[in-house]
N, C-alpha and C positions, 0 to 999 in steps of 0.2 A: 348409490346409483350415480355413474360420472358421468358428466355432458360429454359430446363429444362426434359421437356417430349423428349420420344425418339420415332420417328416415324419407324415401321416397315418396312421392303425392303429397298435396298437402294444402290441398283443399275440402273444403266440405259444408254444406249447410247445416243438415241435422245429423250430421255426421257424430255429431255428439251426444247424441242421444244412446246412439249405440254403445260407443265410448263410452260413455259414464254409466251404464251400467257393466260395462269392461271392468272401468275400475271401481265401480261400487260391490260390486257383486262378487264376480272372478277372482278379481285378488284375498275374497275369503277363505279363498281355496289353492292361493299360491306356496302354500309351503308345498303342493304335491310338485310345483313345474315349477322350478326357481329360478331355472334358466332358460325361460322364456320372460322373465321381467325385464331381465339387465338392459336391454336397446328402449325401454321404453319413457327414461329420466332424459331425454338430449335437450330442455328444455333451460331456457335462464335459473339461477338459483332465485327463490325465495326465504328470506331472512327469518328467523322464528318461529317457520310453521315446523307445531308439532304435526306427527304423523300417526296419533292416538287422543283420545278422547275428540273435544267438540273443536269442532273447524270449520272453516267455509272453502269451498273449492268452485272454482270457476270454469266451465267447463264452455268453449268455443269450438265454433267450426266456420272455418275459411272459405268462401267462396272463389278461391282462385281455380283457373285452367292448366297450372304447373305443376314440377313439383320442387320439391327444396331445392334446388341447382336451379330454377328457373328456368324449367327446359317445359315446354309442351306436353301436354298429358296424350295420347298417340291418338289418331283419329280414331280409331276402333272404339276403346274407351271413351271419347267425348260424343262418338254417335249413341251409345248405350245409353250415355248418359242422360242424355236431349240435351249437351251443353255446350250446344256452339260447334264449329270447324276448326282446324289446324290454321285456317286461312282467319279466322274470325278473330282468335286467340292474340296471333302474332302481327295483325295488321289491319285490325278495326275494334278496337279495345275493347273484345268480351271480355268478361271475368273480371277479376282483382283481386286487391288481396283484403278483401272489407271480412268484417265477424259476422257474415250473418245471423247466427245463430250466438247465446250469449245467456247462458246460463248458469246461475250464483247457487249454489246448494249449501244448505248447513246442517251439517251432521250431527247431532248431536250426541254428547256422550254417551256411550257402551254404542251407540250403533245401531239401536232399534227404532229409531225414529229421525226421518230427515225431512226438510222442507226445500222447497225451490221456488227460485224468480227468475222469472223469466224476463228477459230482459230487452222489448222490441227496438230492432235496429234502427228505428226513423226517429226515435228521438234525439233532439238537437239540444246539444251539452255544451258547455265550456268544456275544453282539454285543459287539466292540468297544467302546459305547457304547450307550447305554438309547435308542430309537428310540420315538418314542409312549409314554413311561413303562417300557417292555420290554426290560429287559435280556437274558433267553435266551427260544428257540425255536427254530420249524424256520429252515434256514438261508434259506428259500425265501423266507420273510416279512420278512428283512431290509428287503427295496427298497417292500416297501405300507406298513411301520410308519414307515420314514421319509417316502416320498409324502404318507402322511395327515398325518405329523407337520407337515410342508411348508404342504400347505394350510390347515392350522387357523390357523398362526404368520401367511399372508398375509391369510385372510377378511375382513380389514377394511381391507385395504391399498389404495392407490390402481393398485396394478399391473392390468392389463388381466386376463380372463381366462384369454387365451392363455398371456400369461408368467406366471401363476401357475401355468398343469397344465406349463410348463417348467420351471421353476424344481421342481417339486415332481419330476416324471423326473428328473433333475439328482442331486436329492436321494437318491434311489431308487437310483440308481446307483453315485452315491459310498458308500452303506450295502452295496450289495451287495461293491462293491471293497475296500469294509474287512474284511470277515467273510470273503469268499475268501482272503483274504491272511490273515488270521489266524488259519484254520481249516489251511489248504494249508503256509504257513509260506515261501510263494511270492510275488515280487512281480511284481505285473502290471504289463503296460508297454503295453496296447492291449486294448481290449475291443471287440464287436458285439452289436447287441441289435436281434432280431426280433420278432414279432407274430405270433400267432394266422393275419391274416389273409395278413400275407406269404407262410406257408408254403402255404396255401391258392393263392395267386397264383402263386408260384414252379411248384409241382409242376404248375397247370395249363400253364406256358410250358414244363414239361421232357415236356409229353404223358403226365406220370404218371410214378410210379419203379417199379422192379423191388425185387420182396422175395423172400427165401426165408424161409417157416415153417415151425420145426417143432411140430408138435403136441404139445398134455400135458394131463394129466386128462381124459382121454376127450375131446377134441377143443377141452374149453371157451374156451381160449386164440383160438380161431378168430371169434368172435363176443363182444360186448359191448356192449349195451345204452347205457352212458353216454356213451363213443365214440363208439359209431356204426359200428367193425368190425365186420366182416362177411364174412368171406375166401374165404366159399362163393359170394356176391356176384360175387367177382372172378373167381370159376375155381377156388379149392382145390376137391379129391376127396376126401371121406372114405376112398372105397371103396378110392382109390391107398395113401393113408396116407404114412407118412412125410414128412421134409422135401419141398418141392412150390414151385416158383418161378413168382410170380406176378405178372402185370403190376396194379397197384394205382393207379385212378383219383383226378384230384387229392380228392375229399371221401373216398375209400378210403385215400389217402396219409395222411391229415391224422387218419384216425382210426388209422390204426395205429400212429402213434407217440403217440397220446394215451391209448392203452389199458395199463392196467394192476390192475383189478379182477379179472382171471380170468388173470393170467399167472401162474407158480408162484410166483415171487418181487416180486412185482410193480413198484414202481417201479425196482427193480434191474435187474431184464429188461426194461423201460421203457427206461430208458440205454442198453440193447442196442440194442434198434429204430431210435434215434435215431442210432447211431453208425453201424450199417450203411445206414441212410439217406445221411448223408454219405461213406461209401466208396461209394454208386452214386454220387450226384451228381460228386463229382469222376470216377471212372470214365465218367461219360456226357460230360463237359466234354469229355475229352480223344481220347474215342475215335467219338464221333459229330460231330467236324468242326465243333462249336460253338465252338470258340476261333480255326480260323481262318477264320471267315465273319464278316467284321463286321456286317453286317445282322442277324445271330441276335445277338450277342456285345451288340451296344447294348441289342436288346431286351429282351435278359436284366440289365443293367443299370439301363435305365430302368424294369424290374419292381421291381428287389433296390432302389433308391434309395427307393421308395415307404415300403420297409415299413422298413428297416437303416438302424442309426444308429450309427458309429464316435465313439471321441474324437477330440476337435478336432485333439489332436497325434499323430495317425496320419498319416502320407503311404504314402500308399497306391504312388504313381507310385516311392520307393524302395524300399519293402517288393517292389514287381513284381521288382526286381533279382536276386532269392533265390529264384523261388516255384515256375522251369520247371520243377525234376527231383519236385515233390511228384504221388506217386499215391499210391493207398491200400494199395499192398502195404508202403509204409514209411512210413505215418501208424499207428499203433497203437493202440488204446484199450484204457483198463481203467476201472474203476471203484473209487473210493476205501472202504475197506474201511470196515467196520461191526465191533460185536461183537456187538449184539443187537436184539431188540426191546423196547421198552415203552410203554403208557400213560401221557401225563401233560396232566394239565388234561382229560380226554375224548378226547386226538388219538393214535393211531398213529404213534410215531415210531424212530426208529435211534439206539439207543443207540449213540455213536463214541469211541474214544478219540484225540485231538488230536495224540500224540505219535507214535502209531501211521501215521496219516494223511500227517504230518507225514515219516517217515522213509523211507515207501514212494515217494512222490511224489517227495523228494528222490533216492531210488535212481534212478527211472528220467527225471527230469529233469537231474541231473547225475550220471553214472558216472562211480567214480574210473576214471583210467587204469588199464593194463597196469602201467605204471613203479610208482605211485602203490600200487595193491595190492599189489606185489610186496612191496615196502619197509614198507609196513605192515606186512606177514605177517614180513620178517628182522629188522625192531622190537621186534616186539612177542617171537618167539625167545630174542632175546638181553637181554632182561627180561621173566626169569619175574614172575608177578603172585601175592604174598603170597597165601597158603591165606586163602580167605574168613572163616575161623572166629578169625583173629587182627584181623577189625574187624566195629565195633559199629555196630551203624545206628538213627539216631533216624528216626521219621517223625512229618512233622507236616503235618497236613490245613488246607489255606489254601483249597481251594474246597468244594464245598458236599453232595456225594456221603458219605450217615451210610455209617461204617466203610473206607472205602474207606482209610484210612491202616493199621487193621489186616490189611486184606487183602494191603494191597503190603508190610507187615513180615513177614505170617506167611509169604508167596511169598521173599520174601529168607532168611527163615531155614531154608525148603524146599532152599535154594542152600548152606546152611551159612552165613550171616553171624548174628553175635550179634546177637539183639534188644535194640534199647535203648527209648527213650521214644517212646509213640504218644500222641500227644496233638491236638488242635486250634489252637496255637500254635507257630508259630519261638522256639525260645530264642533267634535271629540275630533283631539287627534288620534284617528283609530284607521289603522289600515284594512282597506275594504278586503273580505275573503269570500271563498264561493260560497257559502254559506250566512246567511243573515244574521246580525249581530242585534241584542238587544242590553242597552242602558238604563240604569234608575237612580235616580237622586232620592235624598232621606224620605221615609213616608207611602215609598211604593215600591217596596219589595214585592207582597205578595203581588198585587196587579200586575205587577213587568214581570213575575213567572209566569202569570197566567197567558199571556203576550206573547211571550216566548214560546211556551207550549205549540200555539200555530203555526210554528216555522220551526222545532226540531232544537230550539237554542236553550241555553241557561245565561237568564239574566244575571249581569254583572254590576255592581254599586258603583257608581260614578260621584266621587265629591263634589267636582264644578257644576255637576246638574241642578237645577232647582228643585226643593223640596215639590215634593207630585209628581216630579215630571219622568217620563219612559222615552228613551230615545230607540227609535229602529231603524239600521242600517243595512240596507236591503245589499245581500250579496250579489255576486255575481252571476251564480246559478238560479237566481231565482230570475221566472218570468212570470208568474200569474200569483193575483190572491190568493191565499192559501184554501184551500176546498173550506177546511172545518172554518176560518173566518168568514167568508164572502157569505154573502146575505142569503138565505137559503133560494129565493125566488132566480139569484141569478147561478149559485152553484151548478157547473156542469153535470151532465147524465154519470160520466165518468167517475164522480164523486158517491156514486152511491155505492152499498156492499151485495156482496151478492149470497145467496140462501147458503147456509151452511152445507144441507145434503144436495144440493145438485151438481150436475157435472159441470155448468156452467150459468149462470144467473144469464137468463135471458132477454132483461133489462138491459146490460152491459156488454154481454158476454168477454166476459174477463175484463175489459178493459178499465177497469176500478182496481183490479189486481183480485179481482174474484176467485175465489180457489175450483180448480179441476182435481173434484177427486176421484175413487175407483170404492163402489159397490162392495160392500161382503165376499158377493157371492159372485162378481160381474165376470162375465163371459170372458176368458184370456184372459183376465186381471185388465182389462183397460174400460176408458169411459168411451163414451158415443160422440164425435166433433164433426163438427162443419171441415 
């Protein structure tokens, strides 16, 4: 599949939703419409993704009011939308070109079982790299700081200017693929990226989707002003109450997953809406006869090619090979955890810890075996681990969070480990990376694995260290204590898990990275959300 063409519109929130069951689902059924795939690779290459067995794919959607040319999306369309005016667009900066939506799935081999993370936009990361001069922010804004950065670098250039707003997507892209990967600690091997207008398009060719709501704060969750939901619009009852399943018109679809000003937790239960979006969509694929009717199957194709754009080196026609046994009772979601919130610069954002993120993700993207656990557990038995209080721990602060080095010493010595030096320097010459480094001099292997373990690292032997001693060199990405270190009385809410069978722990609701999952038997194949 060669880059190349440029697909119109090209924005979208949960535009991907729809999408990724485009391409999880539909392309199991692409050998019947083979020439409906070809325009849908226009995206950057990615290097070594296979396009069979286990993978991760990133599937995004754009909040802009354009479309690939940078041209305005027509008034018509953005009044449907609730997304702003022609006037609003071009001269008082609605829209952009941020991810709001931002979803990591991994497939796992043969294709009967996937998981997803969800990925909330207000968390505030280090970038890889400084994008437009900017090294951290929210994660969303990776793909507009490099876009702008794009077009400024071309303005003078002789490139047309189609291939400059490609080249600047391109751009936008590969930013986002750095910072998911660095943020996740996941390497992506395929991505999809929707539009605004797509999911608009889509949900009109699916006849509208099915939701179940449930209501909170006295009802406010049901209606929103900036969206443009409206639930009472569609048929919710106050007077019924409770969860209430509703058919949601495609400008009703488009705002329910765009709402998040009056949900309890807001963009967190945002990722909720979006994910059981995508468990009806695949649900409806398979159970209303749309995969094998070719005449529906192309349409829906020739819709999704409009607005979706894969990388170049996706084959779609071998990925079909894995994709028959995927529904939504073994696609999962959760949502990658948080620890808090704060303000910074004026913005609302989620404080994350990197390492945190990091090990969760990796739990449920690769599980040790049965074998593998067992023999860790007989390991670890028959080498007891030195009393903590016969090693010393230095810590030293390499990223940019004031006190955060005494916080993770005074939590270590909460554990019994001797404090040793908190300072803002490595006595190692060791270059600081976004991720936390841990050291051990003779005599404390096992305890600086155990050390490590709380931040996602493997301890490495250091000879100039002192016998006992563990050095931790706090990355860049790291802002807070780690959950599983911090002393349990102060561990955030966030840090707790949430029940295996419910659709969302109602303690956190997701925001631990709790799983959203989908019933045996449950109505449309979807869960019940705020």
């Amino acid at each position: 599949m060669g880059s190349g063409s440029v697909i119109a519109g090209k924005v979208g929130y949960a535009v991907t939703c729809a999408v990724a069951a485009i391409v999880l689902v539909v392309s199991g059924y692409a050998n019947h419409v083979v020439s409906q795939l070809d325009g849908l690779g226009d995206g950057i290459g990615i290097g070594g993704g296979a396009s069979v067995g286990a993978m991760n794919i990133l599937v995004m959607g754009l909040e802009s009011r354009t479309n690939y040319q940078g041209q305005t999306l027509s008034a018509g369309l953005l009044a449907a939308m609730h997304a702003g005016s022609v006037q609003g667009v071009e001269n008082e900066g609605v829209g952009g070109q941020d991810t709001n939506t931002l979803i990591l799935i991994h497939i796992f081999a043969g294709g009967q079982k996937a998981v997803g993370y969800s990925i909330p936009r207000d968390d505030w990361v280090t970038y890889p790299q400084a994008y437009d001069g900017q090294s951290t922010g929210k994660i969303d804004q990776a793909y507009g700081l490099a876009y702008a950065q794009s077009l400024n670098a071309t303005v003078n250039s002789s490139m047309s200017s189609a291939q400059r707003y490609l080249v600047a997507n391109q751009a936008g892209q590969s930013a986002t693929i750095a910072t998911v990967q660095a943020v996740t600690g996941q390497k992506i091997d395929h991505f999809a990226e929707v539009n605004l207008a797509g999911f608009y398009y889509l949900a009109e060719a699916f006849g509208g989707i099915e939701a179940c709501i449930k209501p909170s704060g006295g009802f406010t969750n049901l209606s929103d002003a900036n969206s443009g939901f409206n639930a009472v619009l569609d048929g919710y009852s106050e007077a019924k109450g409770g969860s209430q399943y509703l058919h949601l018109s495609a400008p009703q679809a488009l705002a329910f997953v765009r709402e998040r000003d009056n949900l309890p937790n807001g963009d967190l239960d945002r990722t909720h809406r979006q994910q059981a979006v995508l468990d009806y969509v695949i649900w409806k694929l398979e159970s209303d006869g749309a995969l094998s009717d070719l005449g529906r199957l192309t349409s829906l194709l020739t819709t999704a090619k409009q607005y979706l754009i894969t990388d170049s080196t996706w084959n779609l026609l071998d990925f079909s090979t894995d994709m028959h046994a995927l529904t939504g009772q073994n696609l999962q979601f959760y949502t990658a955890p948080i620890v808090g919130y704060a303000t910074i610069g004026g913005q609302d954002v989620n404080q994350v810890d990197i390492p945190t993120i990091q090990a969760a993700i990796k739990a449920k993207f690769d599980p040790p075996t049965p074998a593998a656990a067992s023999g860790a557990k007989s390991t670890a038995a028959a080498t007891p681990i030195p009393a903590a209080s016969t090693v010393t721990v230095d810590v030293y602060n390499g990223g940019t969070t004031t006190g955060l080095a005494s916080g993770i010493s005074q939590a270590l010595v909460s554990k019994g480990y001797q404090a040793g030096a908190v300072t803002g320097s490595s006595a190692q010459s060791q270059a600081v990376t976004s991720g936390t480094q841990v050291f051990y001099g003779s005599g404390a292997s096992a305890n600086a694995a155990k050390i490590a373990d709380y931040f996602g690292a493997t301890a490495t032997p250091v000879s100039s260290l002192p016998a006992g001693h563990v050095e931790i060199l706090i990355g860049t990405g790291a802002t807070v204590v780690p959950s599983g270190l911090a002393p349990a009385a102060n561990t955030p809410a966030a840090s707790a898990s949430s029940s295996a069978g419910s659709t969302t722990s109602a303690g956190n609701n997701g925001a631990s990275g709790g799983a959203v999952t989908v019933a045996a038997k449950a109505k449309f194949g979807i869960p019940c959300v705020y």
